[in-house]
PyMOL Python script that loads the backbone (N, CA, C, O; Angstrom):
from pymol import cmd

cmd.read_pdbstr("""\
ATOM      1  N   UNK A   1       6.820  15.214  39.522  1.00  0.00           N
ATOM      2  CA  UNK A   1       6.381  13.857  39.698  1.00  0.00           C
ATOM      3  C   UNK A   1       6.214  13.205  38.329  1.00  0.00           C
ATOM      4  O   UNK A   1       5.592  13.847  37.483  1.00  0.00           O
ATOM      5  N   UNK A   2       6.594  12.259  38.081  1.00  0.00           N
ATOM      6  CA  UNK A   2       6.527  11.036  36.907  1.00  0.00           C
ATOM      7  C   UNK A   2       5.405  10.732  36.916  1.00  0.00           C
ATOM      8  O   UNK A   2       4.772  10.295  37.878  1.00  0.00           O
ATOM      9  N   UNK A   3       4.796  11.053  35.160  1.00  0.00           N
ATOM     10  CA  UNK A   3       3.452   9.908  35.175  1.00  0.00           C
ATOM     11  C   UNK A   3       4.168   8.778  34.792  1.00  0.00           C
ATOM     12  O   UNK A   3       5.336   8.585  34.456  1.00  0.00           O
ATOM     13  N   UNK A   4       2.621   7.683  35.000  1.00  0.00           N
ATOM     14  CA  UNK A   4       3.517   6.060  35.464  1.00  0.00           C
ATOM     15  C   UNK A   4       2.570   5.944  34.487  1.00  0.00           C
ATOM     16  O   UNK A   4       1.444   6.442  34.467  1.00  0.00           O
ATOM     17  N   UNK A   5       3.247   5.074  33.474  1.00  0.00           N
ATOM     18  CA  UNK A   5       2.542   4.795  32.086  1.00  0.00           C
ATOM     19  C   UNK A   5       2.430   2.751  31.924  1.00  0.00           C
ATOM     20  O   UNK A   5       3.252   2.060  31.323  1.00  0.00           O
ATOM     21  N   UNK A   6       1.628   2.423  32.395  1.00  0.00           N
ATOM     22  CA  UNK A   6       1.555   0.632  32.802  1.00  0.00           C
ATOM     23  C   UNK A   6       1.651   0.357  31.264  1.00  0.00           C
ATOM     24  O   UNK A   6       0.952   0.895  30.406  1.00  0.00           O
ATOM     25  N   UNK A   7       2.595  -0.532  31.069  1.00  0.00           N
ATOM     26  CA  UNK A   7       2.639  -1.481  29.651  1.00  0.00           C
ATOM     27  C   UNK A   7       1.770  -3.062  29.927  1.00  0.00           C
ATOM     28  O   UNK A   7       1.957  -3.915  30.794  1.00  0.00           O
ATOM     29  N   UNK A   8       0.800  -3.001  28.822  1.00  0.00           N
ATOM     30  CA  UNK A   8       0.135  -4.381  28.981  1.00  0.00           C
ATOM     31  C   UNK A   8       0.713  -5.875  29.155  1.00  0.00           C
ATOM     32  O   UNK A   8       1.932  -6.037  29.095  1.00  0.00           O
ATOM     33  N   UNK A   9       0.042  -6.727  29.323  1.00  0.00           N
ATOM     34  CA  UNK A   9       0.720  -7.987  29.269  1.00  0.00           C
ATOM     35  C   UNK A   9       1.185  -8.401  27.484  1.00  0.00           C
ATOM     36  O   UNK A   9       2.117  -9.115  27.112  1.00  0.00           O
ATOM     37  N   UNK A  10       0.512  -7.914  26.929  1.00  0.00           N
ATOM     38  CA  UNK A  10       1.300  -8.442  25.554  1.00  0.00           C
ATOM     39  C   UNK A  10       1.311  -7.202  24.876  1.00  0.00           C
ATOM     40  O   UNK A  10       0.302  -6.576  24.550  1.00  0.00           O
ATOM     41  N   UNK A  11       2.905  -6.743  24.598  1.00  0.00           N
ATOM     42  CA  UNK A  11       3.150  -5.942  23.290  1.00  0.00           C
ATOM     43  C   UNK A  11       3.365  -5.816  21.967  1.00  0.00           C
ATOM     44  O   UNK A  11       4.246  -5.244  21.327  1.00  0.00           O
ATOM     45  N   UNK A  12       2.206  -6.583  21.592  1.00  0.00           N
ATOM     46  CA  UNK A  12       2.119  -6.920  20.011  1.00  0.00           C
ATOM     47  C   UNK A  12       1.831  -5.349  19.129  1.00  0.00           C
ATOM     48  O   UNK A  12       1.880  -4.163  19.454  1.00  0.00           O
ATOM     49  N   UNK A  13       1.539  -6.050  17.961  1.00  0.00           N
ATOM     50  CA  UNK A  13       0.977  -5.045  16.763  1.00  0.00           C
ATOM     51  C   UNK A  13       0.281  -3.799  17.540  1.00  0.00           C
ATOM     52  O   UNK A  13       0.709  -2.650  17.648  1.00  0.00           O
ATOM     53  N   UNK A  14      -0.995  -4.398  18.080  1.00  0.00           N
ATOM     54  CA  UNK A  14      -2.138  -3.465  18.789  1.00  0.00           C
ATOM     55  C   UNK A  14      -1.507  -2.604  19.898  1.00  0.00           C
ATOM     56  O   UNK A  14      -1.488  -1.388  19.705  1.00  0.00           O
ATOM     57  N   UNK A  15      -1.051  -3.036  20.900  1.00  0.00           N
ATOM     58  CA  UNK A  15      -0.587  -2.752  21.590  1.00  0.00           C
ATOM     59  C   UNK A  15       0.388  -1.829  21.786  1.00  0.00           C
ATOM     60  O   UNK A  15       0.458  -1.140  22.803  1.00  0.00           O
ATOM     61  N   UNK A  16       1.484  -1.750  20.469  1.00  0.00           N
ATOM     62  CA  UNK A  16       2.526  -0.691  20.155  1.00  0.00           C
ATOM     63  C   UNK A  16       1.802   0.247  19.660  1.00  0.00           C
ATOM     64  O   UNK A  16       2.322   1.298  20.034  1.00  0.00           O
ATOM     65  N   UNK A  17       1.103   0.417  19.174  1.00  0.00           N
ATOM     66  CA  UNK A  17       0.436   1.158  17.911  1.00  0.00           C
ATOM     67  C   UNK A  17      -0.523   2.194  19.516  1.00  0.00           C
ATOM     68  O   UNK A  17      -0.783   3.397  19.478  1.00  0.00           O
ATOM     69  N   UNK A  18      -0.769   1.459  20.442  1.00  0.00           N
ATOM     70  CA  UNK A  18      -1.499   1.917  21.685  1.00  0.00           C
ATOM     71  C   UNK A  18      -0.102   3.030  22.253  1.00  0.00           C
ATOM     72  O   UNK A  18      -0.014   4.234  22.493  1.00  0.00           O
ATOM     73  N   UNK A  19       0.601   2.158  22.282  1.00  0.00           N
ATOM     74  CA  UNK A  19       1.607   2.529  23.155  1.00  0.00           C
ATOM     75  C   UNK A  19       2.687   3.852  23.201  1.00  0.00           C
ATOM     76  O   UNK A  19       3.331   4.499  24.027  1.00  0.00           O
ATOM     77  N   UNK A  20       2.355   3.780  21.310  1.00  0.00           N
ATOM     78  CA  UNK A  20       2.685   5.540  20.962  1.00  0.00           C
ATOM     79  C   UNK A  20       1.980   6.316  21.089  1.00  0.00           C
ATOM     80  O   UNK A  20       2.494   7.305  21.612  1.00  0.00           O
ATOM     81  N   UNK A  21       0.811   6.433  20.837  1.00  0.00           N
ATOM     82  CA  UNK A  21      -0.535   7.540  21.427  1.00  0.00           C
ATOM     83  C   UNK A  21       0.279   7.632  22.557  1.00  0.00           C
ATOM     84  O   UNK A  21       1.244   8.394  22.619  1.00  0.00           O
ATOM     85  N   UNK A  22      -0.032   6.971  23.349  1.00  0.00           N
ATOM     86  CA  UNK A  22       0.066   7.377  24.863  1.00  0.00           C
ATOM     87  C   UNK A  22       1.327   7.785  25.278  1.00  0.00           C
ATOM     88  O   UNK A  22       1.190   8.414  26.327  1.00  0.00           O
ATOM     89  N   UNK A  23       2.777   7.705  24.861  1.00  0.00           N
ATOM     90  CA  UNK A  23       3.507   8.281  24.511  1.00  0.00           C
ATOM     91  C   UNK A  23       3.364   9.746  24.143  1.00  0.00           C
ATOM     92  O   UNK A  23       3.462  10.690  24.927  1.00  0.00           O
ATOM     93  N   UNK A  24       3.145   9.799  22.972  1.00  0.00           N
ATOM     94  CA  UNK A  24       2.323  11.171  22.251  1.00  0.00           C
ATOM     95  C   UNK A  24       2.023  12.274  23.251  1.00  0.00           C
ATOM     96  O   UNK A  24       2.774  13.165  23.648  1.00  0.00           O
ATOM     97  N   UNK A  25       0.749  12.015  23.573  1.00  0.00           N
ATOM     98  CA  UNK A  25       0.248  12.641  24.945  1.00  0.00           C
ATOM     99  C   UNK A  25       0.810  12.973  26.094  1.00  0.00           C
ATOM    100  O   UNK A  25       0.430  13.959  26.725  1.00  0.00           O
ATOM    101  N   UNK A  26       2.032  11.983  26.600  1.00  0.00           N
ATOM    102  CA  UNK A  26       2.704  12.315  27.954  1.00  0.00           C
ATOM    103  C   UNK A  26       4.211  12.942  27.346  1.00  0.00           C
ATOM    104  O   UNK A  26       5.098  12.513  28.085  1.00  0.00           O
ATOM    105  N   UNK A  27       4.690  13.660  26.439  1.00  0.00           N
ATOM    106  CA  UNK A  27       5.467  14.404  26.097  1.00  0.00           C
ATOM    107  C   UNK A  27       5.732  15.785  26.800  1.00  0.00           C
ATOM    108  O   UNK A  27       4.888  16.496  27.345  1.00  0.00           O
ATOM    109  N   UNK A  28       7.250  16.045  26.659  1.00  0.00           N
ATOM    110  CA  UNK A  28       7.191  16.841  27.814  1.00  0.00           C
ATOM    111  C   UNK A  28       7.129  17.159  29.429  1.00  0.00           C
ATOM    112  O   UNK A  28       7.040  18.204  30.075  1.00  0.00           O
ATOM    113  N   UNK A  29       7.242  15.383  29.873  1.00  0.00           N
ATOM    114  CA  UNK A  29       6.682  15.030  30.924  1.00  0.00           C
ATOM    115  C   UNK A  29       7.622  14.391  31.831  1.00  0.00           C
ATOM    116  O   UNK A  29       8.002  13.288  31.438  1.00  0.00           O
ATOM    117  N   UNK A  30       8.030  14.734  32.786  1.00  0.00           N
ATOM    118  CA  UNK A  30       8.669  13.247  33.075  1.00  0.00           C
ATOM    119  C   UNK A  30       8.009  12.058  33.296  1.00  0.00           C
ATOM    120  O   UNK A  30       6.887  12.089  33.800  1.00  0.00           O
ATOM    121  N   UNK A  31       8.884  10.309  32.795  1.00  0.00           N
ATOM    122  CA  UNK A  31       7.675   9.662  32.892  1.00  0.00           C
ATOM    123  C   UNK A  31       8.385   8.634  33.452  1.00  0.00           C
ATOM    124  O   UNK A  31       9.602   8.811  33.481  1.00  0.00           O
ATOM    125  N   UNK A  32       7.893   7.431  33.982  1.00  0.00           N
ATOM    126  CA  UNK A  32       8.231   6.184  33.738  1.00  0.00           C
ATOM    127  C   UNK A  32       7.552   5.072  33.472  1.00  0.00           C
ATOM    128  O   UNK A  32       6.324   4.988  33.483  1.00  0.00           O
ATOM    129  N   UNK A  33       8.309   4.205  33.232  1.00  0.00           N
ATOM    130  CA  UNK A  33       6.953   3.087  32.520  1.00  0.00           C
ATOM    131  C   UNK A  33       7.498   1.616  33.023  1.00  0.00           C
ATOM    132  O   UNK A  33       8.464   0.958  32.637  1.00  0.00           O
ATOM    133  N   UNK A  34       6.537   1.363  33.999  1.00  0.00           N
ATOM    134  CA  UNK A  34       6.158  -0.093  34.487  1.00  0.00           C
ATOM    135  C   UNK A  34       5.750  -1.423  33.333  1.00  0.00           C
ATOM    136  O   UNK A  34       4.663  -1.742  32.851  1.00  0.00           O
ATOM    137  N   UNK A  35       6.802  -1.866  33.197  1.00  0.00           N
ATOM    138  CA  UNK A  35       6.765  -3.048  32.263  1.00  0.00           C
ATOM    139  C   UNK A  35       6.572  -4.343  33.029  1.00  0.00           C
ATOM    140  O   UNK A  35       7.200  -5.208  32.419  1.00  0.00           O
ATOM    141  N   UNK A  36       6.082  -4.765  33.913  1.00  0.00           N
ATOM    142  CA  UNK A  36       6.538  -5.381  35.066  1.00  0.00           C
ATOM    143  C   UNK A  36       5.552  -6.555  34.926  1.00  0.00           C
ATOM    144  O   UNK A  36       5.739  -7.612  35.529  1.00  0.00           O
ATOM    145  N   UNK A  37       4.222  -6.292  33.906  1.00  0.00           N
ATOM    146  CA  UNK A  37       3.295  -7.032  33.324  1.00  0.00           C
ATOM    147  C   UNK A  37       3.536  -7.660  32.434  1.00  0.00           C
ATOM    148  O   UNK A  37       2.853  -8.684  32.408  1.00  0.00           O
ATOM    149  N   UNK A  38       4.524  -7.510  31.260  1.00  0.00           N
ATOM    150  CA  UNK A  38       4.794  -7.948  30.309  1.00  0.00           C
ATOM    151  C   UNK A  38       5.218  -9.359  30.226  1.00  0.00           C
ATOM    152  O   UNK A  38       6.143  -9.711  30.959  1.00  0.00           O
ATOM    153  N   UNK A  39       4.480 -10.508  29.163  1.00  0.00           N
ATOM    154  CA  UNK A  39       4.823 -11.091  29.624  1.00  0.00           C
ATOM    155  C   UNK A  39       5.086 -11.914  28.077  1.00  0.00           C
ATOM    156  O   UNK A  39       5.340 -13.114  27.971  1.00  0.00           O
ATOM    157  N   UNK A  40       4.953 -10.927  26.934  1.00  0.00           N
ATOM    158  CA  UNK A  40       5.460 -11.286  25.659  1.00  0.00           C
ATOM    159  C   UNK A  40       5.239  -9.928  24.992  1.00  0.00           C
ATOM    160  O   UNK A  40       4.276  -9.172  25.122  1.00  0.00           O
ATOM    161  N   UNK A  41       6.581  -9.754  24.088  1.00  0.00           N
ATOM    162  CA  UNK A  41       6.685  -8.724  23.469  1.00  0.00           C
ATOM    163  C   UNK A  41       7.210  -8.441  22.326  1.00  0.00           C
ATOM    164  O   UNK A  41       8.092  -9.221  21.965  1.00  0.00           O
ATOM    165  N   UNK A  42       6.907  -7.389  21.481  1.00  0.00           N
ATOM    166  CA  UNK A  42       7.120  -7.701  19.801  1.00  0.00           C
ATOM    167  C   UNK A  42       8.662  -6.565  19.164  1.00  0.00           C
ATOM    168  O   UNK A  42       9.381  -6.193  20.092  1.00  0.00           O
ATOM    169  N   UNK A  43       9.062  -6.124  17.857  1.00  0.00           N
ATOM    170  CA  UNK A  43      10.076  -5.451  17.805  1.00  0.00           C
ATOM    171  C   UNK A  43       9.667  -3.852  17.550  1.00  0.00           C
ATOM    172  O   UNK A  43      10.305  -2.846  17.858  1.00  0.00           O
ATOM    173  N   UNK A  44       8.415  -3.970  16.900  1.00  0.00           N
ATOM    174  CA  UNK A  44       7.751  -2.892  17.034  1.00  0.00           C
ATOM    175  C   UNK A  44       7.958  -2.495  18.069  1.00  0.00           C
ATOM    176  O   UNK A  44       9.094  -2.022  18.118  1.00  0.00           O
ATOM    177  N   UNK A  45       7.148  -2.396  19.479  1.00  0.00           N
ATOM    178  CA  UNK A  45       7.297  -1.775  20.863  1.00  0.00           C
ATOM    179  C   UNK A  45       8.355  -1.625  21.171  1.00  0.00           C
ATOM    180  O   UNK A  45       8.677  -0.543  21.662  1.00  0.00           O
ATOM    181  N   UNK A  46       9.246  -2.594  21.007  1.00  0.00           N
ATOM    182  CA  UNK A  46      10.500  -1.863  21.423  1.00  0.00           C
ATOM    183  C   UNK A  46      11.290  -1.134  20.212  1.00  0.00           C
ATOM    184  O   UNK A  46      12.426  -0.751  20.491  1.00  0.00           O
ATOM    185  N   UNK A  47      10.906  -0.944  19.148  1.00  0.00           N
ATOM    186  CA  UNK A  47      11.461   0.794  18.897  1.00  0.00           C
ATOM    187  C   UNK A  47      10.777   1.603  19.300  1.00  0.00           C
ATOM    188  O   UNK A  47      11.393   2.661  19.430  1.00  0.00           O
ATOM    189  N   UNK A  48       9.790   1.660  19.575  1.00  0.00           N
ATOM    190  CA  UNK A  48       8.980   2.478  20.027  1.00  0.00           C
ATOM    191  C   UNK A  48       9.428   3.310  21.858  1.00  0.00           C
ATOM    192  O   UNK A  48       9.537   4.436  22.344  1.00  0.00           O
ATOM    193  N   UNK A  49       9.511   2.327  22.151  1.00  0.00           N
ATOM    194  CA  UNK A  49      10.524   2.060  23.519  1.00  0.00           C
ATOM    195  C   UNK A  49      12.277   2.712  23.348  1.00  0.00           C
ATOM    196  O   UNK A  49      12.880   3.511  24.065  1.00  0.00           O
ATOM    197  N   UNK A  50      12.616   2.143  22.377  1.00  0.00           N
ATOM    198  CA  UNK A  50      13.915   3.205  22.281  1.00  0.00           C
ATOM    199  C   UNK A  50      13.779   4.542  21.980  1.00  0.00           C
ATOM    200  O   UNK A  50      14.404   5.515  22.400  1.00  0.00           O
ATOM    201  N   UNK A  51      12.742   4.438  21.080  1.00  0.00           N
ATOM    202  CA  UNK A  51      12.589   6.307  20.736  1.00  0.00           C
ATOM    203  C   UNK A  51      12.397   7.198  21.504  1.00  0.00           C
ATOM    204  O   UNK A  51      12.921   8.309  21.580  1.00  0.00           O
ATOM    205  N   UNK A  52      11.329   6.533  22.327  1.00  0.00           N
ATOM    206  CA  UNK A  52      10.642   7.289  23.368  1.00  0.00           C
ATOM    207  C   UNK A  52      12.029   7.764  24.633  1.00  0.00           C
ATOM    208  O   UNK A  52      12.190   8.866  25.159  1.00  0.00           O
ATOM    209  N   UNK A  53      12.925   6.389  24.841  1.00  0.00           N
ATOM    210  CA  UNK A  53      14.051   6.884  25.709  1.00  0.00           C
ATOM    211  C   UNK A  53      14.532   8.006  25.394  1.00  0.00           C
ATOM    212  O   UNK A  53      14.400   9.077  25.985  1.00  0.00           O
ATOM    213  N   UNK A  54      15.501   7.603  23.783  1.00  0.00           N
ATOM    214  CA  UNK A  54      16.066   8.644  23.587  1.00  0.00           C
ATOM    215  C   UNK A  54      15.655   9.972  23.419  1.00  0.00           C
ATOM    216  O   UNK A  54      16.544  10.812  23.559  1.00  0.00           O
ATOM    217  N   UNK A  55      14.345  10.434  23.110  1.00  0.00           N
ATOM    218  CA  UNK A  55      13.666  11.329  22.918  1.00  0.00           C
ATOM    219  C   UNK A  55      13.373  11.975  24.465  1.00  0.00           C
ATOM    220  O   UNK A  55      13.556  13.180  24.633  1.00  0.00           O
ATOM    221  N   UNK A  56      13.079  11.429  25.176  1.00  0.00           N
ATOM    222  CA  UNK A  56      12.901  11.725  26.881  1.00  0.00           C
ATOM    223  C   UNK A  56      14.324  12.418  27.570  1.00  0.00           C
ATOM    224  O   UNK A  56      14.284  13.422  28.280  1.00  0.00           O
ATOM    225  N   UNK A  57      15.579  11.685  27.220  1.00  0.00           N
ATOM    226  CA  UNK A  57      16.523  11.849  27.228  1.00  0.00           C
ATOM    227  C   UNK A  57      17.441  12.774  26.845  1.00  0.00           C
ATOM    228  O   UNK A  57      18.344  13.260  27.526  1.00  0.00           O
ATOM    229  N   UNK A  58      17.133  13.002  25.627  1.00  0.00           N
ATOM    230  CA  UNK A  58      17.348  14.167  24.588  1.00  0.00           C
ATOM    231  C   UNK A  58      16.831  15.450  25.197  1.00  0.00           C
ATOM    232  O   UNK A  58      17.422  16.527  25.281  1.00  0.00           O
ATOM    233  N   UNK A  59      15.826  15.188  25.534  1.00  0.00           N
ATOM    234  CA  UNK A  59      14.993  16.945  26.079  1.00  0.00           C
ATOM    235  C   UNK A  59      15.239  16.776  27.539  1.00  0.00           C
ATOM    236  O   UNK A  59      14.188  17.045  28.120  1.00  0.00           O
ATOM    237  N   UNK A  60      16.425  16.358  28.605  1.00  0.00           N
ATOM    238  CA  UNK A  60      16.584  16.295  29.838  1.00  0.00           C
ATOM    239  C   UNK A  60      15.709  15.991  30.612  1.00  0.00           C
ATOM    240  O   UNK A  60      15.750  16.554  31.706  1.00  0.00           O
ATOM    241  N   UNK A  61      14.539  14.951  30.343  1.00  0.00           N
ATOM    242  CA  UNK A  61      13.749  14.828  30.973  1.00  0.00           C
ATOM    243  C   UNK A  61      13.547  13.137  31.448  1.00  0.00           C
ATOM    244  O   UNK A  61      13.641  12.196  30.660  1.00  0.00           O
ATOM    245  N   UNK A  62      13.241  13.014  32.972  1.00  0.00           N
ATOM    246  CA  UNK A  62      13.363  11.735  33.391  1.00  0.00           C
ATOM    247  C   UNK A  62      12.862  10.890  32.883  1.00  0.00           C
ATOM    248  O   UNK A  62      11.708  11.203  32.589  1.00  0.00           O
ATOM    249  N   UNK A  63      13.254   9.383  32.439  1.00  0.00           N
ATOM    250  CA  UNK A  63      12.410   8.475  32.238  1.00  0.00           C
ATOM    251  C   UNK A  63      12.916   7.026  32.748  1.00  0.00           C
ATOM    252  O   UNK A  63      14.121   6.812  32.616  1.00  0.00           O
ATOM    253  N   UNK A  64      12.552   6.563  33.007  1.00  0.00           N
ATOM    254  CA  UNK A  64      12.648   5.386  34.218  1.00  0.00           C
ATOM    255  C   UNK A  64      11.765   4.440  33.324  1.00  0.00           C
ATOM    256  O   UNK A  64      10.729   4.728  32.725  1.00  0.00           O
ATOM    257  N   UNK A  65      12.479   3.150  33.385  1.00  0.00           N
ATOM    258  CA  UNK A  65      12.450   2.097  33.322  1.00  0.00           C
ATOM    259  C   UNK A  65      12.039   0.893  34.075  1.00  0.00           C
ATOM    260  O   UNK A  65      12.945   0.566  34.841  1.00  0.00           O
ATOM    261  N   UNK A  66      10.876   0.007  34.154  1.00  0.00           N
ATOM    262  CA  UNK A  66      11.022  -1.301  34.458  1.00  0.00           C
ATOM    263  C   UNK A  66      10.436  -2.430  34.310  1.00  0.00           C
ATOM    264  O   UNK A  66       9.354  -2.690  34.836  1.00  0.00           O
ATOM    265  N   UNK A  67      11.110  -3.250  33.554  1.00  0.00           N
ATOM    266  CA  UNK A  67      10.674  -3.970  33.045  1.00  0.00           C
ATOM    267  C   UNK A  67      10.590  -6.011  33.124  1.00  0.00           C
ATOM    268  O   UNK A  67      11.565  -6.606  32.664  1.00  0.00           O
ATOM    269  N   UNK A  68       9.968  -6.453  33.433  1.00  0.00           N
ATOM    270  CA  UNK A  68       9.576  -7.624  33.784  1.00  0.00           C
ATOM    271  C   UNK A  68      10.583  -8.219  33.211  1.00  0.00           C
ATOM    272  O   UNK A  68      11.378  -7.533  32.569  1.00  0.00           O
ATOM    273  N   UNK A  69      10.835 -10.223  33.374  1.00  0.00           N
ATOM    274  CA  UNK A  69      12.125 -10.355  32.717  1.00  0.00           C
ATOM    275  C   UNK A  69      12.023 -11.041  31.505  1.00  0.00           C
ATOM    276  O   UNK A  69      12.936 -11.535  30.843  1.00  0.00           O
ATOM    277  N   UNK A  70      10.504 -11.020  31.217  1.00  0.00           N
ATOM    278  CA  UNK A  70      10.037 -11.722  29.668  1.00  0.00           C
ATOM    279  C   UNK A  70      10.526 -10.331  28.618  1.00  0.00           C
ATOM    280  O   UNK A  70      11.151 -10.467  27.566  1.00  0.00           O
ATOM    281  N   UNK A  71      10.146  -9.233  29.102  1.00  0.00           N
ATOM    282  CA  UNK A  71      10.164  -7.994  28.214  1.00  0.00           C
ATOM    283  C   UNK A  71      11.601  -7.716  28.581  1.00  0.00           C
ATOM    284  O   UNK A  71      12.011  -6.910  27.745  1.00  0.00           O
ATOM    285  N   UNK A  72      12.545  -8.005  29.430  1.00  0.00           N
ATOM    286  CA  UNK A  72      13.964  -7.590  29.425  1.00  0.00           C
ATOM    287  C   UNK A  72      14.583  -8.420  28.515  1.00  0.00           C
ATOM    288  O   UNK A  72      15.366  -8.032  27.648  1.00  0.00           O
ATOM    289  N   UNK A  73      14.244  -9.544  28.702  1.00  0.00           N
ATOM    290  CA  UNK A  73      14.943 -10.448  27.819  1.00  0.00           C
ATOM    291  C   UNK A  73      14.835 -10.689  26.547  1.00  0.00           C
ATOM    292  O   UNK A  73      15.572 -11.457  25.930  1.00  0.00           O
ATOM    293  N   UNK A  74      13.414  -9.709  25.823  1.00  0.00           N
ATOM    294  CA  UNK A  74      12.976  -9.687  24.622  1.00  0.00           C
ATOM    295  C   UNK A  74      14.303  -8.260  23.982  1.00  0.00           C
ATOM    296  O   UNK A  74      14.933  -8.131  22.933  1.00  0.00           O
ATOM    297  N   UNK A  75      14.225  -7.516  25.148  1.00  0.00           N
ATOM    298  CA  UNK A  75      14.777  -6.120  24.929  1.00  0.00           C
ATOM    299  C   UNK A  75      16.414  -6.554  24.332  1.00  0.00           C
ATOM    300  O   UNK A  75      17.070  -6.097  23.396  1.00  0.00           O
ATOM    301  N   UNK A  76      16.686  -7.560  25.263  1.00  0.00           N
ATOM    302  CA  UNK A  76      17.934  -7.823  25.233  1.00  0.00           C
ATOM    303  C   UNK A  76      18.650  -8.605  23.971  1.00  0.00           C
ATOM    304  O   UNK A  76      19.788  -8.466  23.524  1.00  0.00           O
ATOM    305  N   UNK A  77      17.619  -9.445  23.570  1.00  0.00           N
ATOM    306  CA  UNK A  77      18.160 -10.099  22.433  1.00  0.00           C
ATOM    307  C   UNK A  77      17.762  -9.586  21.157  1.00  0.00           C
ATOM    308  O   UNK A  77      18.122 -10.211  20.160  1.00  0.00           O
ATOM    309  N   UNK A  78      16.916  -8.305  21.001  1.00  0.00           N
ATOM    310  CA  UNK A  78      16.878  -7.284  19.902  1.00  0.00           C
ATOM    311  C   UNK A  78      18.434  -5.861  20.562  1.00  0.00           C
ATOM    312  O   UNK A  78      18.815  -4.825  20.018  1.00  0.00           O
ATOM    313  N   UNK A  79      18.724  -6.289  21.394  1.00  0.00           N
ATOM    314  CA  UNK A  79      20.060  -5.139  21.284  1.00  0.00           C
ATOM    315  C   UNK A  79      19.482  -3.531  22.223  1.00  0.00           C
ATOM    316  O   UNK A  79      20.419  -2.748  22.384  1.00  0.00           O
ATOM    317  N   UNK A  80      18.785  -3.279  22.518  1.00  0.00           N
ATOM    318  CA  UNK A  80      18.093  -2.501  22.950  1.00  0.00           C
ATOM    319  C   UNK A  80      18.080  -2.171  24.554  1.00  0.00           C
ATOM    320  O   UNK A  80      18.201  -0.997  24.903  1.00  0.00           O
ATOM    321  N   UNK A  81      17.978  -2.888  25.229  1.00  0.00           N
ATOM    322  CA  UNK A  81      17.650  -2.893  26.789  1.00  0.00           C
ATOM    323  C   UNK A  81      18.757  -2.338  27.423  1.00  0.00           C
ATOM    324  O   UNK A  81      18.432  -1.795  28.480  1.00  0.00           O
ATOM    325  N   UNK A  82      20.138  -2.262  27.128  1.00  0.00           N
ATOM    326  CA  UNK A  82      20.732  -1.287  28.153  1.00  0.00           C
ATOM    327  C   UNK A  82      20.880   0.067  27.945  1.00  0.00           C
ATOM    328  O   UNK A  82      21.511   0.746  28.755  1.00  0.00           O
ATOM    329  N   UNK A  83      20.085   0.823  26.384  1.00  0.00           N
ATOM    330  CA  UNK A  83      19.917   2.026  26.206  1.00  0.00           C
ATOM    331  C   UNK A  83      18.376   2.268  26.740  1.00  0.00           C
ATOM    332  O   UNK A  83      17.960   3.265  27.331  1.00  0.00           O
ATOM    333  N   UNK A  84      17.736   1.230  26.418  1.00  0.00           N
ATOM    334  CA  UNK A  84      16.149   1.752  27.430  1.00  0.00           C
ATOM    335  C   UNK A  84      16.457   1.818  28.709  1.00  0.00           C
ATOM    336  O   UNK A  84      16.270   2.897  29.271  1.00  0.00           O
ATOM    337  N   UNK A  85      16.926   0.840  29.371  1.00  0.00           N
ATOM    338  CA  UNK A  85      17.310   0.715  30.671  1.00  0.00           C
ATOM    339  C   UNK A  85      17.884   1.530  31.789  1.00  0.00           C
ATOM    340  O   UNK A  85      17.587   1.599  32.982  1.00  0.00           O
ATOM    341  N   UNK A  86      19.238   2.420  30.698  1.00  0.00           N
ATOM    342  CA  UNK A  86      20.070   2.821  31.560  1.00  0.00           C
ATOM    343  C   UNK A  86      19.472   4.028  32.228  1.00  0.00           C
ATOM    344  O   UNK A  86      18.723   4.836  31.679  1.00  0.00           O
ATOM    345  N   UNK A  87      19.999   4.071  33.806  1.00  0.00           N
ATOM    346  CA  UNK A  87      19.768   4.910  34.709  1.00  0.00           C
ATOM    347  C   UNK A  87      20.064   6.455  34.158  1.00  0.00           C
ATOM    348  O   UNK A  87      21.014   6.800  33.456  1.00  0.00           O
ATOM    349  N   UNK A  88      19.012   7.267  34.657  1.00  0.00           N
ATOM    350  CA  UNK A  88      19.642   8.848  35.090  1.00  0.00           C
ATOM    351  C   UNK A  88      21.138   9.099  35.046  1.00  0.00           C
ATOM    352  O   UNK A  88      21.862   8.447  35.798  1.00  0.00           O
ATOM    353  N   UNK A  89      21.632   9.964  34.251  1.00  0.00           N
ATOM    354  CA  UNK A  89      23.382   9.954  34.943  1.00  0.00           C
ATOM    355  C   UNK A  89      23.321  10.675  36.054  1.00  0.00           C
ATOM    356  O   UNK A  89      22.257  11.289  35.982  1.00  0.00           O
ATOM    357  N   UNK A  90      23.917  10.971  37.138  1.00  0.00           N
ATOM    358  CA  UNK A  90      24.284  11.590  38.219  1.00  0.00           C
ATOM    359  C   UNK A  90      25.287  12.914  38.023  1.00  0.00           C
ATOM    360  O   UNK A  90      26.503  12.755  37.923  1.00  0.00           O
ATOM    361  N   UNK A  91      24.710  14.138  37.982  1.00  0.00           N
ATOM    362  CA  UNK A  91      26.192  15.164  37.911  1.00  0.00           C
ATOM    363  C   UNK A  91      26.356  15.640  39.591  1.00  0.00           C
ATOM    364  O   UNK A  91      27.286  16.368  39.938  1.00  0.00           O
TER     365      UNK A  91
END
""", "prot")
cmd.dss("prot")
cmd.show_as("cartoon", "prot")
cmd.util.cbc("prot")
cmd.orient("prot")
């Protein structure tokens, strides 16, 4: 089972800096993370957000995505959102 890791309404400075701890801690895990609150977001969090994919990813472990369309569209115009985004592959 996925822990469900809620992203705040704003992912600023504070908030990223939150957002890796808690990261940190759920390592090893499968996770996903409800962005669905977001409703402004900074470039910080989303590397933080890519790392965490690829890093989740890297060690075969699920991570699921979703994200509101203020934080998709932040994702999107830093270049980012269809490597956070993309689905599970299917074998």
């Amino acid at each position: 089972m996925s822990e469900i890791l809620q992203l705040p309404e704003r992912l600023d400075f504070d908030a990223a800096r939150d957002l890796y701890g808690r990261l940190l801690a759920l390592r090893g895990r499968p996770i996903s993370i409800d962005g669905s609150a977001v409703r402004t977001g900074g470039t910080l969090a989303a590397q933080i957000l890519l790392a965490a994919a690829r890093d989740w990813r890297a060690a075969g472990l699920p991570f699921t995505f979703a994200p509101s369309v203020a934080l998709r569209d932040v994702l999107d115009r830093l270049g980012v959102l269809s490597e956070i985004a993309q689905e599970e592959a299917t074998a």
